[in-house]
TORKOL-4160 file (C-alpha; in steps of 0.2 Angstrom, whole numbers, padded with zeros to 4 digits, m for minus):
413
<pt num="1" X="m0485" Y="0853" Z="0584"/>
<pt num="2" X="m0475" Y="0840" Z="0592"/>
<pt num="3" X="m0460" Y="0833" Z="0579"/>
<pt num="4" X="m0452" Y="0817" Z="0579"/>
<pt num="5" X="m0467" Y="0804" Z="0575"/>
<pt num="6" X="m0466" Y="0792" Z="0561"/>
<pt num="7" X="m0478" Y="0794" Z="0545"/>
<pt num="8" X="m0485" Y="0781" Z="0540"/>
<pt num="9" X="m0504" Y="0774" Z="0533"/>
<pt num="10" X="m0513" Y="0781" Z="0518"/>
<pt num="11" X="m0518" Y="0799" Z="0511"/>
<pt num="12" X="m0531" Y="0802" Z="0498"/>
<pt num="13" X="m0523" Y="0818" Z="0487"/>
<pt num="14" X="m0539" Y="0831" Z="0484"/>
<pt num="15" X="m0543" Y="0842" Z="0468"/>
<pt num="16" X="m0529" Y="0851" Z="0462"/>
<pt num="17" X="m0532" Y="0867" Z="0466"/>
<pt num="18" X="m0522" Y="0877" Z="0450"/>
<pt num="19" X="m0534" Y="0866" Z="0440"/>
<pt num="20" X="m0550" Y="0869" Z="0452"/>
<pt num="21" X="m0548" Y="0889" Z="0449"/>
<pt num="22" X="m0546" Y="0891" Z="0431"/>
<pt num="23" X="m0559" Y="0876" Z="0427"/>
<pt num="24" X="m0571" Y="0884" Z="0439"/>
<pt num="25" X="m0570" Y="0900" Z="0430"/>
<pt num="26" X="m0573" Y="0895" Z="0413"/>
<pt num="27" X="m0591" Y="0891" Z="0415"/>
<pt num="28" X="m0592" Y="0912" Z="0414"/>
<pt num="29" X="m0591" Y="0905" Z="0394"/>
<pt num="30" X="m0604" Y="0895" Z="0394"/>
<pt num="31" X="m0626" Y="0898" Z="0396"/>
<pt num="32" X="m0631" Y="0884" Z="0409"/>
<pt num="33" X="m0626" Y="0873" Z="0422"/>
<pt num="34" X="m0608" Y="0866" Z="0422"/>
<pt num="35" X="m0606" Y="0854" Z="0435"/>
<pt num="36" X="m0587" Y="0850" Z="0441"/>
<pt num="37" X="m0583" Y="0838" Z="0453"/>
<pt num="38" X="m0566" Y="0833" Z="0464"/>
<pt num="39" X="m0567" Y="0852" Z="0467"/>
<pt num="40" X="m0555" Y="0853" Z="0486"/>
<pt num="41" X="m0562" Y="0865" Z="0501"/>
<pt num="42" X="m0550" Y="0877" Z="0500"/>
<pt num="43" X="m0550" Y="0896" Z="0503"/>
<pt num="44" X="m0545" Y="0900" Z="0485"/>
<pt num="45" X="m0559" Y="0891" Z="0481"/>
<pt num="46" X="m0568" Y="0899" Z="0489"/>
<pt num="47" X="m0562" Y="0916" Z="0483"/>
<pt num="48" X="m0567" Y="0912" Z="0467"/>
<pt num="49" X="m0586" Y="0906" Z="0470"/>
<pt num="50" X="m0588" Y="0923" Z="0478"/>
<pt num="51" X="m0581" Y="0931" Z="0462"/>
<pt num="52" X="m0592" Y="0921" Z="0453"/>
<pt num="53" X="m0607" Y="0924" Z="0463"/>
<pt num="54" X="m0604" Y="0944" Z="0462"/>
<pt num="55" X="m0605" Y="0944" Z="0443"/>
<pt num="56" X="m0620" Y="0935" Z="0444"/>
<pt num="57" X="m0619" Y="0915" Z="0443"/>
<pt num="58" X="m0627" Y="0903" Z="0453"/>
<pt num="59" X="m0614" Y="0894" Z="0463"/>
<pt num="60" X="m0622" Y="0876" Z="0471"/>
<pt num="61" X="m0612" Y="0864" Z="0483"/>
<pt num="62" X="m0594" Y="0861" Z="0488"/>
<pt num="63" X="m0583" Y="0844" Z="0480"/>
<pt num="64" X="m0597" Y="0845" Z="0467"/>
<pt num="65" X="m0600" Y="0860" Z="0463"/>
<pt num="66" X="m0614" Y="0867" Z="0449"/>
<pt num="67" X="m0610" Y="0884" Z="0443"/>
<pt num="68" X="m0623" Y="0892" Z="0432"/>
<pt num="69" X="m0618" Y="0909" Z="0421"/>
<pt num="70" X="m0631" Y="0911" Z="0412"/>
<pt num="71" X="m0637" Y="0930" Z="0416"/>
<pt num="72" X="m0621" Y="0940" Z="0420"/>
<pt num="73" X="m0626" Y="0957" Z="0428"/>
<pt num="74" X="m0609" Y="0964" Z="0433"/>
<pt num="75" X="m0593" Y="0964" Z="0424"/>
<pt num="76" X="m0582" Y="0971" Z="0438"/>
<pt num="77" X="m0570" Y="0959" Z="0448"/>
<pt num="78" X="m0567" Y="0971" Z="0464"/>
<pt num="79" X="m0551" Y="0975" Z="0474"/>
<pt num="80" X="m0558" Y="0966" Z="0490"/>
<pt num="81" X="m0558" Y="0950" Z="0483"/>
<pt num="82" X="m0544" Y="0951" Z="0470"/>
<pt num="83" X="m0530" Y="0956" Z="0481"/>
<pt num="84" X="m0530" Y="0938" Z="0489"/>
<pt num="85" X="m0529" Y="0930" Z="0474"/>
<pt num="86" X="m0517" Y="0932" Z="0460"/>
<pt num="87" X="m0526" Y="0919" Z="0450"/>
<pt num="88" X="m0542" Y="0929" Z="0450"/>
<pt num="89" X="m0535" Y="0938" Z="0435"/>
<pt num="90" X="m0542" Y="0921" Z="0424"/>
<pt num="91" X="m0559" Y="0930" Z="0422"/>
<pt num="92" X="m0552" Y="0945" Z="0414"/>
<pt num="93" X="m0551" Y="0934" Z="0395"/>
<pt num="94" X="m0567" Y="0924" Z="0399"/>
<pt num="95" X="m0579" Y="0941" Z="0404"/>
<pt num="96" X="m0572" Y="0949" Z="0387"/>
<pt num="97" X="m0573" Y="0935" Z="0376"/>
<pt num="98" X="m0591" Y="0932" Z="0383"/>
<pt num="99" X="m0598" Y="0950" Z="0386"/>
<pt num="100" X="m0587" Y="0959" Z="0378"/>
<pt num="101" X="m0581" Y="0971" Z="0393"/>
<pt num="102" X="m0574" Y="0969" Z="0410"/>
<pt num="103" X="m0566" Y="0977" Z="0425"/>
<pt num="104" X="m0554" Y="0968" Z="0434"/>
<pt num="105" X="m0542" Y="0973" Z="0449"/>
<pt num="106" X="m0526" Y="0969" Z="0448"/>
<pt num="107" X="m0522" Y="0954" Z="0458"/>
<pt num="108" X="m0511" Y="0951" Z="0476"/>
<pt num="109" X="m0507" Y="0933" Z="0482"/>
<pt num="110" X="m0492" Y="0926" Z="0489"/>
<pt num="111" X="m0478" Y="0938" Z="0490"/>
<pt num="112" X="m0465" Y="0927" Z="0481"/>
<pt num="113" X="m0458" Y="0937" Z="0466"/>
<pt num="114" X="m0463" Y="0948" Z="0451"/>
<pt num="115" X="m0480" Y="0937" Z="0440"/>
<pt num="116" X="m0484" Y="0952" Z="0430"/>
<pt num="117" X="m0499" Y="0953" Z="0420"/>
<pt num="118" X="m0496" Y="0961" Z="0406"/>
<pt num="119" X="m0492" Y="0946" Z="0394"/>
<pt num="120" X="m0510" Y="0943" Z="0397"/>
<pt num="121" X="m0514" Y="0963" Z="0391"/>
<pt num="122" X="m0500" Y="0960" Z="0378"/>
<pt num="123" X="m0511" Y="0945" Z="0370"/>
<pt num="124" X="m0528" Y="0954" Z="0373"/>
<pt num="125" X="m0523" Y="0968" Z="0364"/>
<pt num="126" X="m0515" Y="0958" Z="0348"/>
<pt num="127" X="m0534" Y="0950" Z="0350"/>
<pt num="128" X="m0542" Y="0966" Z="0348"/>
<pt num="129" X="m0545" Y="0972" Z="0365"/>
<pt num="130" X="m0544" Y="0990" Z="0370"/>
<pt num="131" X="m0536" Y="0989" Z="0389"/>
<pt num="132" X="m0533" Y="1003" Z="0399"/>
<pt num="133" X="m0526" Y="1004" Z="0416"/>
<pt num="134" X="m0536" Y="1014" Z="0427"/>
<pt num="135" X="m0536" Y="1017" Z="0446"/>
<pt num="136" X="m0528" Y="1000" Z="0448"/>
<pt num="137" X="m0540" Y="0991" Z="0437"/>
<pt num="138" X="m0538" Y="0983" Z="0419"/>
<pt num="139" X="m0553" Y="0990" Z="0411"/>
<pt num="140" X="m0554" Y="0979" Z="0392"/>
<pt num="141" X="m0567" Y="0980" Z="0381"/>
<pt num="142" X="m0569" Y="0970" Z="0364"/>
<pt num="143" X="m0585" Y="0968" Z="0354"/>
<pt num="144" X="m0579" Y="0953" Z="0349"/>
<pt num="145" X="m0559" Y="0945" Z="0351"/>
<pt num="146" X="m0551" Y="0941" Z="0334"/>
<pt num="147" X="m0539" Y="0926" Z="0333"/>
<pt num="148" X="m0521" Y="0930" Z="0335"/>
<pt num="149" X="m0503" Y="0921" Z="0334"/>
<pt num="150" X="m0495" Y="0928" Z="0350"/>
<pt num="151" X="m0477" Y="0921" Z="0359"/>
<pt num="152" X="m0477" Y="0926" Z="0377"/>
<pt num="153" X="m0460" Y="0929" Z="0381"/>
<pt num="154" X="m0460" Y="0919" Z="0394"/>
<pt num="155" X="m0470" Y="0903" Z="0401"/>
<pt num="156" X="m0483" Y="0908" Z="0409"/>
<pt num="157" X="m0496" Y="0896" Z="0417"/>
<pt num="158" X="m0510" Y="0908" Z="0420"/>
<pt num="159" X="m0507" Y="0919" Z="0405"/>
<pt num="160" X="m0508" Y="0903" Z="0395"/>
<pt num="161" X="m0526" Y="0900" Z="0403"/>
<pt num="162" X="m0533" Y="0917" Z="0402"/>
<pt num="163" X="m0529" Y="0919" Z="0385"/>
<pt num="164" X="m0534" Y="0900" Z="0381"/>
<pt num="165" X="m0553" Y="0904" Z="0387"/>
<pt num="166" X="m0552" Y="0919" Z="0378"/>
<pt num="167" X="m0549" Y="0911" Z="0363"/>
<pt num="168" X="m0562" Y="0897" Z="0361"/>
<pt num="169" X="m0576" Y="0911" Z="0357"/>
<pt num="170" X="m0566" Y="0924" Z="0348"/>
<pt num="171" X="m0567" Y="0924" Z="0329"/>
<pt num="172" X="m0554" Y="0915" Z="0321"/>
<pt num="173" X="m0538" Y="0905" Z="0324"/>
<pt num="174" X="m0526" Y="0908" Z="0339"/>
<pt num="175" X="m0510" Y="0902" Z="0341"/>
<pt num="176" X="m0502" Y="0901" Z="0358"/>
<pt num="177" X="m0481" Y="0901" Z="0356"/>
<pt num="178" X="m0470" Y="0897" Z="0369"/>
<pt num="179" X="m0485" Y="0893" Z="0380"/>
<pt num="180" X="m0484" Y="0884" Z="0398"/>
<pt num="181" X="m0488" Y="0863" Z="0397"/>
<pt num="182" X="m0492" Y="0861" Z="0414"/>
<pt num="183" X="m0506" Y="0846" Z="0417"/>
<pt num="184" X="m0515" Y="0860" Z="0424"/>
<pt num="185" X="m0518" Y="0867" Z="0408"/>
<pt num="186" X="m0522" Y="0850" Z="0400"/>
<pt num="187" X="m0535" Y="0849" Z="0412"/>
<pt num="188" X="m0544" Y="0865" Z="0407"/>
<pt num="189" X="m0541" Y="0861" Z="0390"/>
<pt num="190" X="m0550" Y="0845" Z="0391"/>
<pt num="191" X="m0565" Y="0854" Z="0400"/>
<pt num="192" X="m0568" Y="0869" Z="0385"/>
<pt num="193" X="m0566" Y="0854" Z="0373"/>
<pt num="194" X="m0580" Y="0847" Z="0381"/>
<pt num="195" X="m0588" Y="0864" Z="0382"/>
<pt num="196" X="m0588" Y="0864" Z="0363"/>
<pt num="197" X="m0571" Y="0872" Z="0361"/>
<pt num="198" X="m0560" Y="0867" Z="0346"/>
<pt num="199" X="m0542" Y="0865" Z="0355"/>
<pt num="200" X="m0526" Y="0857" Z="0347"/>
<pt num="201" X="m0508" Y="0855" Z="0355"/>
<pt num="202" X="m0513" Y="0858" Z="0373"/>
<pt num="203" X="m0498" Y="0850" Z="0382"/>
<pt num="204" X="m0485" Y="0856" Z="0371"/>
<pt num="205" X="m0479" Y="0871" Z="0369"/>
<pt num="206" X="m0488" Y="0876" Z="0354"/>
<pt num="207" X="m0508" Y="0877" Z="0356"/>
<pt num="208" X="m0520" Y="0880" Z="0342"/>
<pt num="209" X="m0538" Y="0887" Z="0343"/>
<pt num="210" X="m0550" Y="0888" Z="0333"/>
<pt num="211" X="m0565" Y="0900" Z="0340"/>
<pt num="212" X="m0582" Y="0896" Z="0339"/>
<pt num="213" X="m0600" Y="0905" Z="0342"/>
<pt num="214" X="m0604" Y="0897" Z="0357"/>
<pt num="215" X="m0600" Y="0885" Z="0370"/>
<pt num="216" X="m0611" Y="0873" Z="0378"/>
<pt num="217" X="m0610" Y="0868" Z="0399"/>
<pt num="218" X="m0602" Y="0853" Z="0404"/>
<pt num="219" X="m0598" Y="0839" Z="0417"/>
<pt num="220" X="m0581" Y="0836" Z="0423"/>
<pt num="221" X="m0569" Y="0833" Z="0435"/>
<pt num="222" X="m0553" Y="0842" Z="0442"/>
<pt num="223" X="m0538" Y="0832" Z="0441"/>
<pt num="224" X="m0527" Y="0828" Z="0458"/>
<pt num="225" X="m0515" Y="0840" Z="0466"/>
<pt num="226" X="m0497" Y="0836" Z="0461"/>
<pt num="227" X="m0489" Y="0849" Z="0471"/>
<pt num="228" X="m0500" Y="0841" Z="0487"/>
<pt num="229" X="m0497" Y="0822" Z="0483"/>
<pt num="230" X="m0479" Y="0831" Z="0482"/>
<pt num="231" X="m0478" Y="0838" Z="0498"/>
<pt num="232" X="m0484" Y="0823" Z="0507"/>
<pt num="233" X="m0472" Y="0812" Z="0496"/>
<pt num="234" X="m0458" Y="0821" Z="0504"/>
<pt num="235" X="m0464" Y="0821" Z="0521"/>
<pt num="236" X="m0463" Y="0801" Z="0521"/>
<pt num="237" X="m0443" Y="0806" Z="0520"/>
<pt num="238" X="m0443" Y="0809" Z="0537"/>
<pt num="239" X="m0444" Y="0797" Z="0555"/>
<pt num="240" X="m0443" Y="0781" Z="0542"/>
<pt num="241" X="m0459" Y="0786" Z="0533"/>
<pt num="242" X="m0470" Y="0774" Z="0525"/>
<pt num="243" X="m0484" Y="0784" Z="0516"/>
<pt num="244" X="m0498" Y="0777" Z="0503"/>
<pt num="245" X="m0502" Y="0791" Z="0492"/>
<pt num="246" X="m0518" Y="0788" Z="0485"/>
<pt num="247" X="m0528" Y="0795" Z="0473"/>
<pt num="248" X="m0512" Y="0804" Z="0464"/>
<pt num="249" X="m0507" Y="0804" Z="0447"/>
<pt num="250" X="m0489" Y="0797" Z="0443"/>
<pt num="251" X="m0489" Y="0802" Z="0426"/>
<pt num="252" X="m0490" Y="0820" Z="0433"/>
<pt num="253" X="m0475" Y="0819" Z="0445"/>
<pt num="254" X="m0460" Y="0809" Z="0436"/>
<pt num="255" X="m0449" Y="0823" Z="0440"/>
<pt num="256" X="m0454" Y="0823" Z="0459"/>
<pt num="257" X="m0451" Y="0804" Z="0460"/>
<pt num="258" X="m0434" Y="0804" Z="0450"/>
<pt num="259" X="m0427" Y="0815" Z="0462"/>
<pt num="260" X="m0435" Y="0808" Z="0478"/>
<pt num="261" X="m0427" Y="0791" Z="0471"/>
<pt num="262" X="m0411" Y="0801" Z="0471"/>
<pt num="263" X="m0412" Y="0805" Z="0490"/>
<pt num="264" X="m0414" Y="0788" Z="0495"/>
<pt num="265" X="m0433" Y="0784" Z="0495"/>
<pt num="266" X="m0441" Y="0771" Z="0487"/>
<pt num="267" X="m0457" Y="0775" Z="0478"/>
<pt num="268" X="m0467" Y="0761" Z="0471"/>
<pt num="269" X="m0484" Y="0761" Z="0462"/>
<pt num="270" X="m0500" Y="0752" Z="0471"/>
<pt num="271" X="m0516" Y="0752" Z="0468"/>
<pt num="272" X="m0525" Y="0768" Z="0468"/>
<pt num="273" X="m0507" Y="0778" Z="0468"/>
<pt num="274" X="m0489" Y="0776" Z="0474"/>
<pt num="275" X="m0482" Y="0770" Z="0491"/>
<pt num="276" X="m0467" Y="0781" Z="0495"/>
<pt num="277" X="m0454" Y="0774" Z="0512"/>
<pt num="278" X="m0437" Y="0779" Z="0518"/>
<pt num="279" X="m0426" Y="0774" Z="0530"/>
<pt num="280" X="m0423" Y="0791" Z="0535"/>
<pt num="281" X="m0406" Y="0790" Z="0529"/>
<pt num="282" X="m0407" Y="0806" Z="0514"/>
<pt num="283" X="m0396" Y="0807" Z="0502"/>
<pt num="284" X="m0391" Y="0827" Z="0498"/>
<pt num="285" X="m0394" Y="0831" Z="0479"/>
<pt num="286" X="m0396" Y="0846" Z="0468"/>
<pt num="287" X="m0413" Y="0853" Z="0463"/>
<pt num="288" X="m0417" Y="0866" Z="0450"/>
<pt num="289" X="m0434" Y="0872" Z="0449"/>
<pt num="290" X="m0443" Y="0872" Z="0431"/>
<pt num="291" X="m0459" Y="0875" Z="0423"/>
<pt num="292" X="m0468" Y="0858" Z="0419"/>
<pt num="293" X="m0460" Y="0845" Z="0418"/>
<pt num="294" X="m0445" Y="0850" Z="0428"/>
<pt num="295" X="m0445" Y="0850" Z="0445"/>
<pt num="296" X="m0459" Y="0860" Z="0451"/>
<pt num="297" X="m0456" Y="0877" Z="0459"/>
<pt num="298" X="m0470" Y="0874" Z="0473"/>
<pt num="299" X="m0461" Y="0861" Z="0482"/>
<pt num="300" X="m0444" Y="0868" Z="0486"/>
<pt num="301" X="m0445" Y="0875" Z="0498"/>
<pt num="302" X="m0452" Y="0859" Z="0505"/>
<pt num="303" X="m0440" Y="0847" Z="0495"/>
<pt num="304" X="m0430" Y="0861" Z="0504"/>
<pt num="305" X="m0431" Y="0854" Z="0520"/>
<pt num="306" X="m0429" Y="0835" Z="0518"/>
<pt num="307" X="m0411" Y="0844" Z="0510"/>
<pt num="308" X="m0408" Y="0849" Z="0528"/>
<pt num="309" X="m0405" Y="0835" Z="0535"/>
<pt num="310" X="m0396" Y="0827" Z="0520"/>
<pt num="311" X="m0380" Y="0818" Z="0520"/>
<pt num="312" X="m0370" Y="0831" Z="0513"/>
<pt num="313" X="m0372" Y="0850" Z="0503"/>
<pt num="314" X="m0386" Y="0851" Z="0491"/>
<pt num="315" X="m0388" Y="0866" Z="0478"/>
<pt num="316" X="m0406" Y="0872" Z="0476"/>
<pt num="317" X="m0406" Y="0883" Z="0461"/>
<pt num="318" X="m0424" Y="0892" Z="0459"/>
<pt num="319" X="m0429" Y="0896" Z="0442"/>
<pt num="320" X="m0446" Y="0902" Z="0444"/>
<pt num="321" X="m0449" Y="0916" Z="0455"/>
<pt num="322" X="m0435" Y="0927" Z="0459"/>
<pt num="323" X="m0442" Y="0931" Z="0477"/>
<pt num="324" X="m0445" Y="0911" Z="0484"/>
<pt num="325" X="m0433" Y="0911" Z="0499"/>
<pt num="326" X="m0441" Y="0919" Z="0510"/>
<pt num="327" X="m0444" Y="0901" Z="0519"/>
<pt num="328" X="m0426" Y="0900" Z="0521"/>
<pt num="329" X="m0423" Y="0912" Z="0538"/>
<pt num="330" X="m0438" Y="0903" Z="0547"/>
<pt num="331" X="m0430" Y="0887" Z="0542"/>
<pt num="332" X="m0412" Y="0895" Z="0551"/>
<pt num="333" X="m0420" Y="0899" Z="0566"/>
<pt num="334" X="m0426" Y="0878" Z="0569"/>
<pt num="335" X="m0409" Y="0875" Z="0565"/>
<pt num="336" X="m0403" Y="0873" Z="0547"/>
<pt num="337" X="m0388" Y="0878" Z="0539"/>
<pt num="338" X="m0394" Y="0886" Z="0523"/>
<pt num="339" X="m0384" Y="0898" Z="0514"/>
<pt num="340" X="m0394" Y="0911" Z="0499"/>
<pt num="341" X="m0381" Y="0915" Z="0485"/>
<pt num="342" X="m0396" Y="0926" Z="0471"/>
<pt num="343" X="m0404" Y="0913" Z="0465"/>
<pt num="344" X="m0399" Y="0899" Z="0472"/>
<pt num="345" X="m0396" Y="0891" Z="0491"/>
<pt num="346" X="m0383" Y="0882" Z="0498"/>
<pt num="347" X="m0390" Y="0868" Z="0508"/>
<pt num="348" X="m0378" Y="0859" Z="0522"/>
<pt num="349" X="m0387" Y="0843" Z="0529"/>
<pt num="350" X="m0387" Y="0845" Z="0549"/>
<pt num="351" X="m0392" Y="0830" Z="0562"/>
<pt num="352" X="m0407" Y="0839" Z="0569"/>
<pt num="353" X="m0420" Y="0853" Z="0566"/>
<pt num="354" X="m0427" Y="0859" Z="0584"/>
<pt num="355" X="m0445" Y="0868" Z="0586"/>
<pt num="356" X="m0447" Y="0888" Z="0587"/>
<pt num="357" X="m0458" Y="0898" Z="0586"/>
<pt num="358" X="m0462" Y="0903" Z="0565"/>
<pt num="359" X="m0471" Y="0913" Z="0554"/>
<pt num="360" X="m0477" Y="0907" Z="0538"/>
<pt num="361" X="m0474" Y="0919" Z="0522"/>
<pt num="362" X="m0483" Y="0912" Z="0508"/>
<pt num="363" X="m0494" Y="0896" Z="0502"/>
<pt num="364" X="m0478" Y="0885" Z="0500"/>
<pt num="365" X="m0468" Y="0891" Z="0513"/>
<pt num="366" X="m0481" Y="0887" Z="0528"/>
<pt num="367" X="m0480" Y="0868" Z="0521"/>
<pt num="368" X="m0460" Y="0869" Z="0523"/>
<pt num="369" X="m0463" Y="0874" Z="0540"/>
<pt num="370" X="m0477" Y="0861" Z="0542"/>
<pt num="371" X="m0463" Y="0846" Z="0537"/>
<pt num="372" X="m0449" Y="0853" Z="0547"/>
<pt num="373" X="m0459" Y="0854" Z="0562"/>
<pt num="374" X="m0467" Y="0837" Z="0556"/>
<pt num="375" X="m0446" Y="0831" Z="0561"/>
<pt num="376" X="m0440" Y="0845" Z="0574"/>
<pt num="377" X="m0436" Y="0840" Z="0590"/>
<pt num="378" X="m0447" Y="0849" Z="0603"/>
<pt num="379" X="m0462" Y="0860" Z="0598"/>
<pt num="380" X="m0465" Y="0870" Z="0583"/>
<pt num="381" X="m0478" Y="0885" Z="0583"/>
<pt num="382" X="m0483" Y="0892" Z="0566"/>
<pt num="383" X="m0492" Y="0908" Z="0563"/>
<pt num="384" X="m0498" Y="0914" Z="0549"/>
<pt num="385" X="m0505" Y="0899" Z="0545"/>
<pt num="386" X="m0520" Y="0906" Z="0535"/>
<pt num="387" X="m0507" Y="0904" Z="0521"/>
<pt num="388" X="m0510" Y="0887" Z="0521"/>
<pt num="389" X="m0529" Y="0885" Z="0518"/>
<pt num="390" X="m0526" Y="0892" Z="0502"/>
<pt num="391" X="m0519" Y="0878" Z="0495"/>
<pt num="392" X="m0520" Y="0862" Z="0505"/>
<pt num="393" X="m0536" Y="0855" Z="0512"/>
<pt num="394" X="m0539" Y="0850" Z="0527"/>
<pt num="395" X="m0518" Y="0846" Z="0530"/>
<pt num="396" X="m0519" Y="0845" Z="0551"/>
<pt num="397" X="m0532" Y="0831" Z="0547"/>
<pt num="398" X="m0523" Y="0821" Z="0536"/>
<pt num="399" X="m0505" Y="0824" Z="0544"/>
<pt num="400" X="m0514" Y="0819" Z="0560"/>
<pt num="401" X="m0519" Y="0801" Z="0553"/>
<pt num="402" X="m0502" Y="0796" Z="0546"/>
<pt num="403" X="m0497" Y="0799" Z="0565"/>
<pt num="404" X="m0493" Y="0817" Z="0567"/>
<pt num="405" X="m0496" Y="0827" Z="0584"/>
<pt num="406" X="m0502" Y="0842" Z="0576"/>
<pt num="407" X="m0515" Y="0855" Z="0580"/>
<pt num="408" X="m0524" Y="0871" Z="0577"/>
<pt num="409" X="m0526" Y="0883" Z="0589"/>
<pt num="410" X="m0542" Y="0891" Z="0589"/>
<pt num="411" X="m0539" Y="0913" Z="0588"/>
<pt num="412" X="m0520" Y="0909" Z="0583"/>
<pt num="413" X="m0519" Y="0915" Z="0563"/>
């Protein structure tokens, strides 16, 4: 990609893929066809209508997709397939709590830190669950899950969800303690309440469930990305952006906006979503990453980059994920002056990034290295880039209408 161009024009912001993934898989509860529409095109996506194919469901379509899991003739959520996807782990409560048994490999992803599953066994278990660890498989079994109060020790997103799904058919009442309040979550409890589910306190930190014997199929539809209506937010902070950002919830990104206000940009609401412009002229300010509602830990690394050419130092403190930096040495090597200290890095605004040749780490990190080579001087090459697809669809198209010259290079991953 060539850097330098101004953004500007409008964005429609896709389904939210943290919300596609676990919504998707809770139609392994229900006997019938669910249909679920605003679903994105996205490789993770993708990962999990394989998953759900293998254990017997009919998968139809793409943004509307109609998943029927109705006759489940496999239990076993392979290795192939897992280790691309840490989220793939949400089937583990749904297969139990439906079938009573499952076999699910323990997941890989994005190489950004320790996300340990074992607040999800932990809850299983307190639910009844014989689990064993076998040949790098959870192998659970449970003739029927029994309600629980459980406190996960720390907020967990997908633990929440697993055990969440698990819970609308187990016998009983669950509580949820300490659990994570992301919209995400709101989003899937809105779709098992729908399913029949009895669901209290979804959005909180406290959730109450009240099992039932069955759950019925259901329409619905996935709410947008924040993390992506995030992303291109920021990027409207560089060359004097001027960037509608349609089809986005506002509601979902206060924290986002508050600090983008901070740096200098002015964020407005219009019709269908917020207009979001800047000068160019960034203000540096301090970011510490949060679960929901603080400021979201998949965009610092981008909210990372509009720091690097700040008027001064920022301190960007990460909460979440112990191992999220990895961004910061490619972003050294187009010219920043960043400065990792444990958990937190030292961000000095410089005048310029320049183009080099980058490798992509992770999910987030190829979108820091999409923005900085968005405002680099010169050319930007990005390997890796498979990263990418996972989580954003169809980015070079839609960067590419707000004005970018960027491209993919057919053979080049």
């Amino acid at each position: 990609m060539q850097g330098g161009r101004r953004l500007h024009g409008d964005v429609r912001i896709s389904g939210a893929k943290n919300a596609a993934l676990p919504v998707l898989v809770s139609s392994l509860l229900t006997d019938g066809w669910n249909t679920f529409h605003n679903v994105p095109d996205l490789a993770d996506v993708r990962t999990i209508k394989r998953l759900l194919t293998g254990f017997g469901a009919e998968v139809e379509g793409c943004e509307t997709l109609r998943i029927n899991a109705g006759k489940i003739t496999s239990h076993e959520a392979p290795y192939d397939l897992v280790r691309t996807m840490r989220a793939s782990i949400l089937v583990l409560g749904p297969l139990v709590a439906r079938t009573g048994r499952a076999r699910v490999s323990l997941p890989g992803g994005c190489a950004i830190g320790a996300r340990p599953v074992n607040l999800h066994l932990k809850a299983l278990r307190a639910m009844g669950a014989e689990i064993e660890l076998r040949d790098g498989y959870v192998e659970a079994i449970a003739p029927r899950l029994k309600g629980a109060t459980m406190y996960f020790d720390i907020s967990t997103v997908t633990g929440t969800e697993n055990i969440l799904m698990a819970a609308t058919l187990a016998e009983g009442t669950t509580i949820l303690k300490n659990a994570a309040s992301e919209p995400e979550i709101v989003n899937l409890a809105d779709v098992l309440t729908g399913m029949g589910a009895k669901i209290q306190g979804a959005g909180t930190d406290v959730i109450e469930i009240e099992g039932v014997d069955a759950l019925h199929p259901v329409e619905a539809d996935i709410i947008p990305d924040r993390i992506e209506a995030g992303t291109y937010m920021i990027a409207a902070g560089f060359a004097s952006g001027d960037i509608n950002i349609l089809g986005c919830r506002p509601d979902h990104l206060d924290t986002v906006i508050a600090k983008l206000s901070e740096a200098g940009m002015k964020i407005t609401p219009v019709e269908g979503g917020l207009r979001v412009v800047s000068d160019g002229n960034i203000t540096s300010v301090d970011v510490q990453t949060l679960p929901y509602p603080g400021f979201p830990t998949d965009l610092q690394a981008q909210m990372m980059v509009l720091m690097s050419l700040g008027g001064g130092t920022s301190i960007i403190k990460e909460t979440v994920f112990e191992n999220r930096f990895m961004h910061v040495n490619e972003l050294i090597r187009m010219g920043a002056d960043i400065t990792v200290d444990g958990s937190s890095a030292i961000v000095r605004g410089v005048s310029c990034l320049r183009g080099a040749p980058v490798m992509a780490t992770d999910l987030r990190a190829s979108a820091s290295l999409i923005l900085a080579g968005l405002v680099a001087e010169g050319t930007t090459e990005i390997s890796r880039i498979y990263h990418i697809d996972r989580g954003y669809e169809h980015i070079e198209e839609k960067l590419s209408a707000l004005g970018a010259d960027i491209r993919r290079v057919k053979g080049k991953t």
